[in-house]
C-alpha positions as a Markdown table, in Angstrom:
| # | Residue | x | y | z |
|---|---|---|---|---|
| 1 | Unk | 15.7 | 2.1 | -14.5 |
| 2 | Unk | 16.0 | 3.8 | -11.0 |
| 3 | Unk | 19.4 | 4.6 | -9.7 |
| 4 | Unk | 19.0 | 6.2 | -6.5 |
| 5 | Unk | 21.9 | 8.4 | -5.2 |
| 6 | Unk | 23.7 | 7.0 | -2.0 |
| 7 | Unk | 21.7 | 8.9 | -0.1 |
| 8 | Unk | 18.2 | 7.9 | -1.6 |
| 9 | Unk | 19.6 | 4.2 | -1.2 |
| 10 | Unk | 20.5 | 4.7 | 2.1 |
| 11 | Unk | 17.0 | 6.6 | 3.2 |
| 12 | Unk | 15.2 | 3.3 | 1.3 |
| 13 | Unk | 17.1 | 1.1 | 3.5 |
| 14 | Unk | 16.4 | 2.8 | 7.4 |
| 15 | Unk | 13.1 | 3.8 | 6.0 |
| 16 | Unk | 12.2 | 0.0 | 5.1 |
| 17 | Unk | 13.4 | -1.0 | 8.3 |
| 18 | Unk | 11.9 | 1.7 | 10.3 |
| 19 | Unk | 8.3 | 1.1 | 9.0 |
| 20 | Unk | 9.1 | -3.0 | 9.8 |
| 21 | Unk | 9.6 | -2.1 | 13.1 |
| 22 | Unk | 6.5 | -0.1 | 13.7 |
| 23 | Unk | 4.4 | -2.9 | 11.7 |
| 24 | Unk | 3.3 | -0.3 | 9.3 |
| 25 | Unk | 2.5 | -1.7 | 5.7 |
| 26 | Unk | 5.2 | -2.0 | 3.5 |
| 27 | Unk | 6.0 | -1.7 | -0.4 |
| 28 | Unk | 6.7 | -5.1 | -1.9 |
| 29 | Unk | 10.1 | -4.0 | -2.4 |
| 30 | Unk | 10.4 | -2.7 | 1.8 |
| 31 | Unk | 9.0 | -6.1 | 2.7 |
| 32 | Unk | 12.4 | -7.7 | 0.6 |
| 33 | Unk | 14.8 | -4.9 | 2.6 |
| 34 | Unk | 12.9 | -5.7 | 6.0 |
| 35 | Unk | 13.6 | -9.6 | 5.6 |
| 36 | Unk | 17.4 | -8.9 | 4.6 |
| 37 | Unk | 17.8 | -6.8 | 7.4 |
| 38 | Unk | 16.2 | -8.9 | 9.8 |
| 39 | Unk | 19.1 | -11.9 | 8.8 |
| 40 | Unk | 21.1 | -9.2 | 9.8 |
| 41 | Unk | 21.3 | -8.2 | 14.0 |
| 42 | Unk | 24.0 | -6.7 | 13.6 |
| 43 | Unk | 23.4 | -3.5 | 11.1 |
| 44 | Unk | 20.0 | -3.4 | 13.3 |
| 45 | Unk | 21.3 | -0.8 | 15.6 |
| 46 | Unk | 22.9 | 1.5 | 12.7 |
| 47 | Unk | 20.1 | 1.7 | 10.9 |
| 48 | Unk | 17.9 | 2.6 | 13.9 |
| 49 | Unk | 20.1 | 6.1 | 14.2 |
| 50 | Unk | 20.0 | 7.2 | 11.0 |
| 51 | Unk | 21.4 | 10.9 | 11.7 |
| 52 | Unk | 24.6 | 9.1 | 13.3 |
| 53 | Unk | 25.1 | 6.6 | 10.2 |
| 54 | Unk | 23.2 | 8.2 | 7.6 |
| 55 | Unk | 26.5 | 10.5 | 5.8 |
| 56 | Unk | 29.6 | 7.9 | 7.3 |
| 57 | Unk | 31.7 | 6.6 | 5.3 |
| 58 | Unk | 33.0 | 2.8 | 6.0 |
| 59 | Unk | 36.7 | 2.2 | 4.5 |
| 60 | Unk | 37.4 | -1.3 | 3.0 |
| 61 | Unk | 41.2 | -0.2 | 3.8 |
| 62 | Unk | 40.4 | -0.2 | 7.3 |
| 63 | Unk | 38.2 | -3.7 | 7.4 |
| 64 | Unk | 35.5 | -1.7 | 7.5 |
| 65 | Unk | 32.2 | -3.1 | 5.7 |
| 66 | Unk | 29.7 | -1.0 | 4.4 |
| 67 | Unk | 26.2 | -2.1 | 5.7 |
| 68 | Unk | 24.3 | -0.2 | 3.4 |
| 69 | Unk | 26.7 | -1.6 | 0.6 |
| 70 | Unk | 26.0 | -4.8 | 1.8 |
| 71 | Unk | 22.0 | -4.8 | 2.3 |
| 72 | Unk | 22.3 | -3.2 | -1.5 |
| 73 | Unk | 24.2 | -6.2 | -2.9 |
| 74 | Unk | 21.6 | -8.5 | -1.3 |
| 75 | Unk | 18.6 | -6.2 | -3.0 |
| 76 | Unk | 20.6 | -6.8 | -6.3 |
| 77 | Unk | 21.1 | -10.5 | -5.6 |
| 78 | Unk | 17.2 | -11.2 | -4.7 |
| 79 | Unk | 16.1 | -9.4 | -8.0 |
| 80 | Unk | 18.9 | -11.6 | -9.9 |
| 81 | Unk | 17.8 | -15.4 | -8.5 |
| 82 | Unk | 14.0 | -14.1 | -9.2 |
| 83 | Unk | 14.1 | -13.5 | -12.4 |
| 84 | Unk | 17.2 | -15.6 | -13.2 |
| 85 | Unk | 19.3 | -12.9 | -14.5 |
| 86 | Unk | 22.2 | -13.5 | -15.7 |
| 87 | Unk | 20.5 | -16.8 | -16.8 |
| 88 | Unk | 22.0 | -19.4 | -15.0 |
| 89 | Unk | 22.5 | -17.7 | -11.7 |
| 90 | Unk | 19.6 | -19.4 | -10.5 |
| 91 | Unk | 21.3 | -23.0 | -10.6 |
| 92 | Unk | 24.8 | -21.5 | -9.7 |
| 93 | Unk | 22.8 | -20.3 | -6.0 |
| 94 | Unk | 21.0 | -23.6 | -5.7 |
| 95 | Unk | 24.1 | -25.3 | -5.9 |
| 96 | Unk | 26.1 | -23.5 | -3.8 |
| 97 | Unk | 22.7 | -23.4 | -1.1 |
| 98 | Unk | 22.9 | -27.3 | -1.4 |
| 99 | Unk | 26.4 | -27.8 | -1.2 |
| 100 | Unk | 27.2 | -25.1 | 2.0 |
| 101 | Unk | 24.1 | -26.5 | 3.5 |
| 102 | Unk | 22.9 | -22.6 | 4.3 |
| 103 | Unk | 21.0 | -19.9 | 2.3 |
| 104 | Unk | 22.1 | -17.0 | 3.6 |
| 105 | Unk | 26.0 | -18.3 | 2.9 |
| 106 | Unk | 25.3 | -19.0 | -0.3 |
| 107 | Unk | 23.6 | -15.7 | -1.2 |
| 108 | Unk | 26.8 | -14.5 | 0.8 |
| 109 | Unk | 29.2 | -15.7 | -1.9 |
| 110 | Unk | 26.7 | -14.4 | -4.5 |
| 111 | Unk | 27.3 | -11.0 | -3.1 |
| 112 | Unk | 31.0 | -11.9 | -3.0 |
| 113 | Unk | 31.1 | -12.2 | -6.7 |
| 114 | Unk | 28.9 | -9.4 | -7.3 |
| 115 | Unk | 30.7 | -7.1 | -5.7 |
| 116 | Unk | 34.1 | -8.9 | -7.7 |
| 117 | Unk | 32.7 | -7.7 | -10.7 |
| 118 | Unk | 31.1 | -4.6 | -9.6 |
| 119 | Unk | 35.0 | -3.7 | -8.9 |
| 120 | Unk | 36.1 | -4.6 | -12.2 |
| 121 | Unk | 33.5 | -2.6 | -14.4 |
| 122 | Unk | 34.1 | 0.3 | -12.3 |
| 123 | Unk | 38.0 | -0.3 | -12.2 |
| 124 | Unk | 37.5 | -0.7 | -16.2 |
| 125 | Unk | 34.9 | 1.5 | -17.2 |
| 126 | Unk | 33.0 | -1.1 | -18.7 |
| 127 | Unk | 29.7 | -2.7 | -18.3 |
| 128 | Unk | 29.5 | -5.2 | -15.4 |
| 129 | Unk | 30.5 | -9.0 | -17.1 |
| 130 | Unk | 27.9 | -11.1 | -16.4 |
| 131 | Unk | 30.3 | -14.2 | -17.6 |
| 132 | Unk | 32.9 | -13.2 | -14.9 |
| 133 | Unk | 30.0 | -13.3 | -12.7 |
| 134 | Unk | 29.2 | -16.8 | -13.0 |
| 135 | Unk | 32.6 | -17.9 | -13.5 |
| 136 | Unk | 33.4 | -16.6 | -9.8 |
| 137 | Unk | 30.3 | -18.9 | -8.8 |
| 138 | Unk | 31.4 | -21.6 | -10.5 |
| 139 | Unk | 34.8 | -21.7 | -8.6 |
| 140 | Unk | 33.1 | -21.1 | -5.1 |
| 141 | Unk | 33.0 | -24.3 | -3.0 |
């Protein structure tokens, strides 16, 4: 399994983008970051100065969200509803897709709930709960 450091994660992400931009070819994997990041206007302008963004630090405390946080959870998501794992994610997303009427909300509450129980495994020490996961789905409108 490959667990990049922050910083690895963080060079994957501008790198991804930064190749997009130039229309170079791209890893299956930096076409998947390229299309998240293209939903995404508004982290377009961080990524594109990496030396300024590359090392700060975004404080939930202070409202602040993470973008590469964010762009990671969505990485984590698209490998979860493509191979349906936890099982039954895959119908949790299609429902909320159908019932919010927009993709990129429901893969928003997906990331919501994977970043719930993220939290709690970390806060716990334990492996992340994939039943906790799709509980949180379940009570998501």
């Amino acid at each position: 399994m490959f667990t990049p450091s922050r910083d690895e994660a963080r060079r994957f992400l501008i790198g991804a983008w930064t190749k997009f931009r130039a229309q170079e070819p791209l890893s299956a994997l930096e076409r998947m970051a390229s299309e998240l990041i293209a939903l995404h206007p508004e982290y377009h302008a961080m990524l594109e100065a990496p030396e300024e963004n590359i090392d700060r630090d975004w404080r939930p405390e202070a409202g602040d969200v993470n973008p590469f946080l964010h762009l990671s959870l969505h990485l984590a998501v698209a490998e979860q509803l493509a191979i349906d794992q936890p099982p039954g994610i895959r119908a949790e997303f299609d429902r909320l897709r159908t019932a919010r009427g927009d993709e990129h909300a429901a893969l928003h509450a997906l990331l919501e709930c994977l970043g719930e129980v993220v939290w709690t495994a970390q806060r716990h020490a334990t492996p992340p709960d994939a039943q906790l996961y799709l509980e949180c789905l379940r009570r998501q409108a």
